[in-house]
C-alpha positions as CSV (number, residue, x, y, z in Angstrom):
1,X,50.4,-68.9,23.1
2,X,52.0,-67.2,20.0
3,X,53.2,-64.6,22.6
4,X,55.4,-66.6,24.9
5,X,56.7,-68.9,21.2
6,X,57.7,-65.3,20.3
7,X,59.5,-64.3,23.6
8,X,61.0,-67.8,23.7
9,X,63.2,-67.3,20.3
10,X,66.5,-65.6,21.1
11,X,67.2,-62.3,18.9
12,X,69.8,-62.1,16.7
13,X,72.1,-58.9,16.8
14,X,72.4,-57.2,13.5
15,X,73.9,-54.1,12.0
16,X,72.8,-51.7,9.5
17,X,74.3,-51.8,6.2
18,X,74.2,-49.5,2.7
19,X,74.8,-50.0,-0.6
20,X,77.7,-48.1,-2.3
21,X,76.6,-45.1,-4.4
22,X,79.2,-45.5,-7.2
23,X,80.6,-48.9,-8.3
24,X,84.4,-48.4,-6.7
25,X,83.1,-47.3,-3.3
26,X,82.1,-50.3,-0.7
27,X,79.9,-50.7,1.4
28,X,79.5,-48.8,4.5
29,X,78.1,-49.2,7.9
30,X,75.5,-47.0,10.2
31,X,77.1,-45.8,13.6
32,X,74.8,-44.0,16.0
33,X,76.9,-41.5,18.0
34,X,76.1,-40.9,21.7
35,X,74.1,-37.8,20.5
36,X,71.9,-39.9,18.5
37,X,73.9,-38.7,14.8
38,X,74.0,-41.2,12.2
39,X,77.5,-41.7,10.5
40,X,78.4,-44.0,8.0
41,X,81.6,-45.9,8.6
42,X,83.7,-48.5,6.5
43,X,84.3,-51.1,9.3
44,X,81.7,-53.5,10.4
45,X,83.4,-54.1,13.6
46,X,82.9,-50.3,14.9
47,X,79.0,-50.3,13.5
48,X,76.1,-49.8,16.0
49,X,74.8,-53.4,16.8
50,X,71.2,-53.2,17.2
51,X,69.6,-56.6,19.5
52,X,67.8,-58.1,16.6
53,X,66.8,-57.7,12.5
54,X,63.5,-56.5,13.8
55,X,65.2,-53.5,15.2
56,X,68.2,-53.1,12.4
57,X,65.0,-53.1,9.7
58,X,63.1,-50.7,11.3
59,X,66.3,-48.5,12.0
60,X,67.4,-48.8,8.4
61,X,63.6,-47.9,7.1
62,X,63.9,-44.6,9.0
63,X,66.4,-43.4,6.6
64,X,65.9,-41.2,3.8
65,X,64.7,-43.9,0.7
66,X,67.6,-43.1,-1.7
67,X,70.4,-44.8,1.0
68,X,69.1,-48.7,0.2
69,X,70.2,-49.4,4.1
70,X,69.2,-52.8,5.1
71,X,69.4,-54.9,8.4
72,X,72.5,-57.3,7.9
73,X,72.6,-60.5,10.5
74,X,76.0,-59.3,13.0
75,X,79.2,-61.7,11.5
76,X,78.1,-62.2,8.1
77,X,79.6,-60.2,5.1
78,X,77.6,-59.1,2.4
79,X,77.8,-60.4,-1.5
80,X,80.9,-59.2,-3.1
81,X,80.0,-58.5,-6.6
């Protein structure tokens, strides 16, 4: 029963995201070429939109540690600080 609850909930599309390395930098955004490259982009808009969190997550905990990527819901904006 916990399988078809599971399959029933609609996935939310999500992006990966990083936090700035130096304080006047923002944040940038993963793009996965067609080649499979990871680049890191400033626009949101032009970032690789992955199906759901589940798969941003796990895509943003394949990169190396010292990145701080994170799965970001698609449409929202992160903190500015």
């Amino acid at each position: 029963m916990l399988a078809s609850h599971l399959a029933a909930r609609p996935a939310h599309p999500a992006i990966v995201t990083r936090q700035p390395r130096f304080p006047e930098r923002r944040e940038s955004y993963l793009l996965v070429t067609a080649r499979g490259a990871n680049t890191w982009i400033d626009d949101p808009e032009h970032a690789t939109a992955f199906p759901s969190m589940r798969e941003a997550a796990r895509a943003a905990l394949r990169l190396p540690s010292f990145l701080r990527a994170y799965g970001l819901p698609l449409g929202t904006q992160p903190l500015q600080s």
